[in-house]
FIDO-527122 format. One line per field, with one value per atom (N, C-alpha, C): residue in one letter; x, y, z; residue number from 0. Coordinates in steps of 0.001 Angstrom, whole numbers, plus 500000, padded with zeros to 6 digits. Atoms other than C-alpha are relative to their C-alpha. Last residue first. Layout:
res	(A, ...) $
px	(X, ...) $
py	(Y, ...) $
pz	(Z, ...) $
n	(NUM, ...) $
This chain:
res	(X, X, X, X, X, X, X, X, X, X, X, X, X, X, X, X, X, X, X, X, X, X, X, X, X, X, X, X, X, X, X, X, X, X, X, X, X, X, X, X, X, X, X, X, X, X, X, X, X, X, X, X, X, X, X, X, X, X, X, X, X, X, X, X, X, X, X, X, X, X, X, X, X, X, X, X, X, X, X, X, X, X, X, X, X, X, X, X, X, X, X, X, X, X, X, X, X, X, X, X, X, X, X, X, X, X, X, X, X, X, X, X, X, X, X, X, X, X, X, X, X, X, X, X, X, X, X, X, X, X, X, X, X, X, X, X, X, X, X, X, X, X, X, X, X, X, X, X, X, X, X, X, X, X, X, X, X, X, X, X, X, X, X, X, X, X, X, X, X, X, X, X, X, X, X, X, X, X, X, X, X, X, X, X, X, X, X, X, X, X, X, X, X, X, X, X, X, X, X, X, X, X, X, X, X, X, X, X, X, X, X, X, X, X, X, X, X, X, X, X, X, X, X, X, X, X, X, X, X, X, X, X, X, X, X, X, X, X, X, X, X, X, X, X, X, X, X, X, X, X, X, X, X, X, X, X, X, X, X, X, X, X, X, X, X, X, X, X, X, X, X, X, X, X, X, X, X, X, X, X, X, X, X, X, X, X, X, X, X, X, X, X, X, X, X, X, X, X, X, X, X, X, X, X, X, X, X, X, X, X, X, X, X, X, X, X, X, X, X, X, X, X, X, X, X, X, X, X, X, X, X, X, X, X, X, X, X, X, X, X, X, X, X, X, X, X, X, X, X, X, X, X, X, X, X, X, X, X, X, X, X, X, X, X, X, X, X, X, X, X, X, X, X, X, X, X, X, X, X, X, X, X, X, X, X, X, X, X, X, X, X, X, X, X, X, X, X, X, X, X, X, X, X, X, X, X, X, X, X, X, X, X, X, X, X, X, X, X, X, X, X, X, X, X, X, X, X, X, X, X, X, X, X, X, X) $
px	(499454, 095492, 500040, 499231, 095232, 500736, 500466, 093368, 501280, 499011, 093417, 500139, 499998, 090526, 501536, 499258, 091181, 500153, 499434, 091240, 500213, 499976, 089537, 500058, 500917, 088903, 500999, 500953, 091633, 499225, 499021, 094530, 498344, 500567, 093507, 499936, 500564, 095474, 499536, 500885, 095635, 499932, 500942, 098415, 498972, 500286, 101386, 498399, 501020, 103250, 499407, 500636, 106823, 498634, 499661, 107575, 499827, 499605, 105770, 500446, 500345, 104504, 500922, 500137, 105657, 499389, 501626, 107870, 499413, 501216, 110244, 498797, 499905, 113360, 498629, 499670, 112048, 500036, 499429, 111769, 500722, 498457, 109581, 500506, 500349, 106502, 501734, 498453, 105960, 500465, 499876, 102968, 501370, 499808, 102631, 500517, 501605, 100429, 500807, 500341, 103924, 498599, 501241, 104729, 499945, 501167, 107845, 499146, 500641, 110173, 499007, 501458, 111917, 499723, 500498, 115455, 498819, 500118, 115819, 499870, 499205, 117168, 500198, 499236, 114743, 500847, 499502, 114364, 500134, 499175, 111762, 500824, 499287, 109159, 501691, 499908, 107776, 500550, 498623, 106592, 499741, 499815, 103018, 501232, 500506, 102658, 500777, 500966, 102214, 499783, 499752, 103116, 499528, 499953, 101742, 500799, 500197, 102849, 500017, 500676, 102086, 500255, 499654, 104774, 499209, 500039, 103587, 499917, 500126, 104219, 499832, 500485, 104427, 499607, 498589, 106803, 499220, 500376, 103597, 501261, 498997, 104495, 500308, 498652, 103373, 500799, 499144, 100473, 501270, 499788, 099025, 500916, 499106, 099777, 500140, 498617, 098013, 501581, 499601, 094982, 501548, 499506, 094904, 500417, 499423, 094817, 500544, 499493, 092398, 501411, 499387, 090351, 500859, 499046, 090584, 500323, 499098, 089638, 500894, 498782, 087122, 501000, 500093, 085186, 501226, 499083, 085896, 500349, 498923, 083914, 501785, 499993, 080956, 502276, 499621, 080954, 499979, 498940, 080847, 500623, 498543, 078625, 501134, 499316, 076420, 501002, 498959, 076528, 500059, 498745, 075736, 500849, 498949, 072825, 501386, 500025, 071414, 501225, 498818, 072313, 499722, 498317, 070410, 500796, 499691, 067333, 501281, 499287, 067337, 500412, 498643, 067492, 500936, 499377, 064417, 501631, 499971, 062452, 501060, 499370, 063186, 500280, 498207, 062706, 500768, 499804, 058849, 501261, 499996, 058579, 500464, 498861, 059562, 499868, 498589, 057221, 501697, 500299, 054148, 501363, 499700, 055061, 500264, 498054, 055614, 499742, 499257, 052054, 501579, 500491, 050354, 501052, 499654, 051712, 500290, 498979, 050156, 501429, 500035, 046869, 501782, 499699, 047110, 499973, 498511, 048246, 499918, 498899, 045126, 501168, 499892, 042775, 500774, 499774, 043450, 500508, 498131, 043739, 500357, 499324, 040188, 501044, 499999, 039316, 500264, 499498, 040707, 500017, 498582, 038599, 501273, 499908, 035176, 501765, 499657, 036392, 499726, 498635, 036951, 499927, 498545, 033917, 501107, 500071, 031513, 500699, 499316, 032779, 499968, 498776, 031936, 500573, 499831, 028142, 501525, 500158, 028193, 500577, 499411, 028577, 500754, 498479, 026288, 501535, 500046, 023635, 501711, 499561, 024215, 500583, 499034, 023594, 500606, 499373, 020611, 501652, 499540, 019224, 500941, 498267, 020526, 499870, 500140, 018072, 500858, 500644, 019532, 499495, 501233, 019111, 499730, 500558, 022142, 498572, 500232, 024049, 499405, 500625, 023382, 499335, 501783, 024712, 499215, 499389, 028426, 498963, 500393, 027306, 500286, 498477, 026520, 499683, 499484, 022758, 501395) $
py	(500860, 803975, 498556, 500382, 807063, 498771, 499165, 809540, 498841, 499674, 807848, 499910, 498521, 807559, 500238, 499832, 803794, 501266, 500951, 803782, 499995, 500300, 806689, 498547, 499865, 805694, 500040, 501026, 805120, 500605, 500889, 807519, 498201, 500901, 811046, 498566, 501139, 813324, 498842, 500977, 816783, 498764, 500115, 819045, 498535, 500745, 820971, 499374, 500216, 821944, 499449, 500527, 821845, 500321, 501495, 822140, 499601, 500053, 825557, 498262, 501013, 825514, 499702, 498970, 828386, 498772, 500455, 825421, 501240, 499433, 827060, 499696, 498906, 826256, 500758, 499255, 822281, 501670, 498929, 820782, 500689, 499661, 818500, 501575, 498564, 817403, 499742, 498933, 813967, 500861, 499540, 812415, 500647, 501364, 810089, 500618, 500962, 812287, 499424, 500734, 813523, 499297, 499315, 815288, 498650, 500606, 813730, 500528, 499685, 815852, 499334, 499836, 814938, 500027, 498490, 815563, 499985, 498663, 812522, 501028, 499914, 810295, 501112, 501490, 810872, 500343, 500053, 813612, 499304, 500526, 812772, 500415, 499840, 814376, 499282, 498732, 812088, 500594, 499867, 808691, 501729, 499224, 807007, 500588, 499308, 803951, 501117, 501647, 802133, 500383, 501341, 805276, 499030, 500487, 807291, 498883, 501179, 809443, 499453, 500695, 812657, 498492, 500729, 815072, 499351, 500841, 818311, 498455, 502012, 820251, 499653, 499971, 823984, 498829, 499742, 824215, 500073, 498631, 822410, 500189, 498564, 820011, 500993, 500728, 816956, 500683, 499714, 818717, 499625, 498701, 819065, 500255, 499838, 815135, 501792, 500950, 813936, 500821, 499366, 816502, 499461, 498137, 815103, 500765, 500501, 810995, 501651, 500448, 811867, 500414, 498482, 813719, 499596, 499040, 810260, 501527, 500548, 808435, 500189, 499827, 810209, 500015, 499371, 809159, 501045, 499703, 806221, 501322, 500613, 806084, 500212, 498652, 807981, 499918, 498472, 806142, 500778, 499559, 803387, 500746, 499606, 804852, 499612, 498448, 805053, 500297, 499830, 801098, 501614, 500351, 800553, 499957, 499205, 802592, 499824, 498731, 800936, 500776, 500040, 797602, 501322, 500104, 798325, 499982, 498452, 800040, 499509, 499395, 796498, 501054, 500011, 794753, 500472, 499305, 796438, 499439, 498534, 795931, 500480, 499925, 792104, 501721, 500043, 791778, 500141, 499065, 793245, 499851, 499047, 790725, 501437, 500061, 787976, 501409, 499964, 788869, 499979, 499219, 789013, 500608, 499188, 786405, 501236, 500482, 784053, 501034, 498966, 786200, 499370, 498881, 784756, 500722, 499543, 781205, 501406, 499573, 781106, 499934, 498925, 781965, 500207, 498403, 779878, 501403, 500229, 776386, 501251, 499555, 777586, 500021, 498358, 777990, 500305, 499220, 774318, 501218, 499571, 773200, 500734, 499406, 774178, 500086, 498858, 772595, 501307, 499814, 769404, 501522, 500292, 768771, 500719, 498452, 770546, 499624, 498493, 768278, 500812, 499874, 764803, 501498, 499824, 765650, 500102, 498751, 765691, 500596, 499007, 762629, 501275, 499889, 761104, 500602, 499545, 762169, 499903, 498586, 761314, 500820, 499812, 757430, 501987, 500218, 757364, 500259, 498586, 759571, 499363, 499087, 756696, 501557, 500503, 753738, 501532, 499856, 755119, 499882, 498789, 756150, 500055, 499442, 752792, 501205, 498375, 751107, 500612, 499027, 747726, 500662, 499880, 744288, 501336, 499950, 744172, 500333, 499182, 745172, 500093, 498951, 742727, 501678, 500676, 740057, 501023, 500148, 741335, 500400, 498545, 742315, 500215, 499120, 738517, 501203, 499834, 737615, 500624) $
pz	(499333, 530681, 498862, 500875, 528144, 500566, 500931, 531259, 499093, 500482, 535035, 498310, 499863, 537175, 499091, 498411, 537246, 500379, 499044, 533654, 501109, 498804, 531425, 500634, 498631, 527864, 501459, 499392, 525262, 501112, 500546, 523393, 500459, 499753, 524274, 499316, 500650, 522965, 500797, 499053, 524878, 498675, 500151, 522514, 501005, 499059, 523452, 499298, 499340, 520882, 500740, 498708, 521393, 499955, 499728, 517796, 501217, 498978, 517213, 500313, 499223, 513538, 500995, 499250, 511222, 501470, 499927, 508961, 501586, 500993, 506848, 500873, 500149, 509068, 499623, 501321, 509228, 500569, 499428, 512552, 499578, 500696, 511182, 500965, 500746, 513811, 498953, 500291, 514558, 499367, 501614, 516186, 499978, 500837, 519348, 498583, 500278, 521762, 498717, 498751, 524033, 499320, 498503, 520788, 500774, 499344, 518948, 501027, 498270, 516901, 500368, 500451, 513332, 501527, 499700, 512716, 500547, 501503, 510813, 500892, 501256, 513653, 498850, 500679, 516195, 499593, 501279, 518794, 499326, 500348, 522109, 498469, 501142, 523500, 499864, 499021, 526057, 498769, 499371, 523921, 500460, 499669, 523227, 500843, 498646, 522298, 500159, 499179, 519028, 501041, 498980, 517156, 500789, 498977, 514263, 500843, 500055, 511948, 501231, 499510, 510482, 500166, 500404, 508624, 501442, 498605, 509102, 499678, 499746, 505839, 501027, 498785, 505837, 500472, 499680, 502268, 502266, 499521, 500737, 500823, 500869, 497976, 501331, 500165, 500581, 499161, 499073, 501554, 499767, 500064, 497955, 501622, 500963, 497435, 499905, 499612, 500874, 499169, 498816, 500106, 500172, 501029, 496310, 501674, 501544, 497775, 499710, 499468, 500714, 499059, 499499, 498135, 501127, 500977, 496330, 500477, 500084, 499420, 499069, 499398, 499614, 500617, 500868, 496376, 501324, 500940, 497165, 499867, 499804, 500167, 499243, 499302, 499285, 499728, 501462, 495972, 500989, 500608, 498852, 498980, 498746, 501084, 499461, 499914, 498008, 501050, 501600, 496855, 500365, 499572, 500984, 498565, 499039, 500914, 499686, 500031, 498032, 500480, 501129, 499156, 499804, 498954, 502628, 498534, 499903, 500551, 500440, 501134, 498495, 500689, 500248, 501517, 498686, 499246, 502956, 499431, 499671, 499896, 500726, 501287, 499838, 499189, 500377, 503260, 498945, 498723, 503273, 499916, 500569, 500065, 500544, 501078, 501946, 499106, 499580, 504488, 499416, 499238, 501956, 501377, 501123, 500495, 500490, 499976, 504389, 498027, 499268, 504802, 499915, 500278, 501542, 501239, 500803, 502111, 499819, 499956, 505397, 499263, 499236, 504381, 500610, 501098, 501466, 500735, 500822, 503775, 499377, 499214, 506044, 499241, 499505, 503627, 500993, 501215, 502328, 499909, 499976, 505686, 499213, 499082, 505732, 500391, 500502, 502095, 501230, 501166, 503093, 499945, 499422, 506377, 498877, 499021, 504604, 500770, 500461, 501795, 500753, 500913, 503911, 499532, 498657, 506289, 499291, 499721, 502930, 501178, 500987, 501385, 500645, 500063, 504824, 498993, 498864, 504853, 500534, 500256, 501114, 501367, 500718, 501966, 499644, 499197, 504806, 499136, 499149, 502280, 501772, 500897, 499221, 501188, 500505, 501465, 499347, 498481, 503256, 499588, 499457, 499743, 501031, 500301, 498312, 500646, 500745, 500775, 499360, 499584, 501840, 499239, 499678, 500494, 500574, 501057, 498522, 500064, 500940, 501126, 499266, 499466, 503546, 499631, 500761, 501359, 500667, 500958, 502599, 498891, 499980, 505902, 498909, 500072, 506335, 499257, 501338, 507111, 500089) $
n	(144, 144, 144, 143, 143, 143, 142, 142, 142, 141, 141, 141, 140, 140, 140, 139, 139, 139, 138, 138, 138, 137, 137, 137, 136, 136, 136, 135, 135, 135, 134, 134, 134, 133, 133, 133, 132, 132, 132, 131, 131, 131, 130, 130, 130, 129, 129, 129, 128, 128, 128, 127, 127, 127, 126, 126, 126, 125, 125, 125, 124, 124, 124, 123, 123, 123, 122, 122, 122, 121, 121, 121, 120, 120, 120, 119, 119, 119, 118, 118, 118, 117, 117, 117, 116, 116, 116, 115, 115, 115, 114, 114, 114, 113, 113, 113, 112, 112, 112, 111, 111, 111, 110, 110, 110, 109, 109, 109, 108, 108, 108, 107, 107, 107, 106, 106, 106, 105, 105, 105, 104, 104, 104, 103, 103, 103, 102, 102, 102, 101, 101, 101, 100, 100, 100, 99, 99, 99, 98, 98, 98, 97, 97, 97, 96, 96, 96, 95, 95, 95, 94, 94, 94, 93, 93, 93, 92, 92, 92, 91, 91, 91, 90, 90, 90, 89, 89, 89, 88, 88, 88, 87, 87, 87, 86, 86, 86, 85, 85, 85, 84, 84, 84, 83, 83, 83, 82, 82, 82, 81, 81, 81, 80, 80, 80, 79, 79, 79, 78, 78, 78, 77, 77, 77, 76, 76, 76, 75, 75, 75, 74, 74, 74, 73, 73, 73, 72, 72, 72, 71, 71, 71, 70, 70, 70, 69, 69, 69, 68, 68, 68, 67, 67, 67, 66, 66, 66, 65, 65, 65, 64, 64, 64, 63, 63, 63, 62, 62, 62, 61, 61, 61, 60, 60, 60, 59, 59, 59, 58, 58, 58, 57, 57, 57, 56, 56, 56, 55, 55, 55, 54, 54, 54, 53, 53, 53, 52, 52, 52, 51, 51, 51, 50, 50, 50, 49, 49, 49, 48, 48, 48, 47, 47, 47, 46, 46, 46, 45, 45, 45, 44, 44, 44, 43, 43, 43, 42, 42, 42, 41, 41, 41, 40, 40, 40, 39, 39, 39, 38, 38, 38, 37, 37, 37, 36, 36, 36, 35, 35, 35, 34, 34, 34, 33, 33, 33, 32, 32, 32, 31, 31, 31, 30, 30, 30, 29, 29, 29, 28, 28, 28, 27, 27, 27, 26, 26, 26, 25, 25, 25, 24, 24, 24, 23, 23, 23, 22, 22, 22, 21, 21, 21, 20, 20, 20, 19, 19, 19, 18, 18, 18, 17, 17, 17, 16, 16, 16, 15, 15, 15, 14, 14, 14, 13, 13, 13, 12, 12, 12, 11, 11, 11, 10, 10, 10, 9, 9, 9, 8, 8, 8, 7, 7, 7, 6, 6, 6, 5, 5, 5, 4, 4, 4, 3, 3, 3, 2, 2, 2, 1, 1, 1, 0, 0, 0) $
């Protein structure tokens, strides 16, 4: 008999329980990816959430370092403008490399570490100070190479 006509003559129980016996592989199959896809949902939330914490504390931080920032950058700002009245001034500036004392133009004195004193009457500040500046790491046993 063809498997066509074959059918008509079987058992529906047998028919009904081969039938079932594959529905029931499909949803245990299904419903175990299932619990896998929500398991690893849950920890990619769960992780996201862990980063979403930590990048608020980093903004945080980084909106108070700059109200640190600002804030002195204005006492920068009032220090700058109270030295700059002051009759004891030290007029600060740097060079690219480092000279022996030397006189400029204005009057102004060069330490051997780059800065330049005034060599103002008023000022109580020794113009040959001597001071250690260190400029870069040790080279070859040798100090500002």
């Amino acid at each position: 008999m063809k498997p066509e006509v074959a059918v008509y003559f079987s058992d529906p129980i047998d028919q009904i329980q081969k039938h079932l016996k594959q529905i029931i592989q499909v949803m245990n199959f299904q419903n175990g990816h299932r619990q896998k896809l929500n398991e690893w949902r849950l920890k990619t939330v769960k992780e996201l959430n862990a980063r979403n914490e930590k990048f608020k504390q980093v903004a945080n931080r980084m909106n108070e370092m700059e109200s640190d920032n600002q804030m002195l950058r204005q006492e920068i700002v009032y220090l700058k403008n109270i030295l700059s009245h002051s009759p004891y001034a030290v007029a600060i500036k740097r060079t690219a490399t480092p000279t022996n004392s030397i006189q400029d133009r204005q009057g102004m004195f060069r330490t051997p570490c780059g800065s330049i004193q005034s060599e103002s009457p008023h000022s109580n500040t020794p113009t040959n100070n001597r001071r250690l500046c260190i400029h870069s790491p040790p080279v070859d046993g040798h100090l500002g190479g």
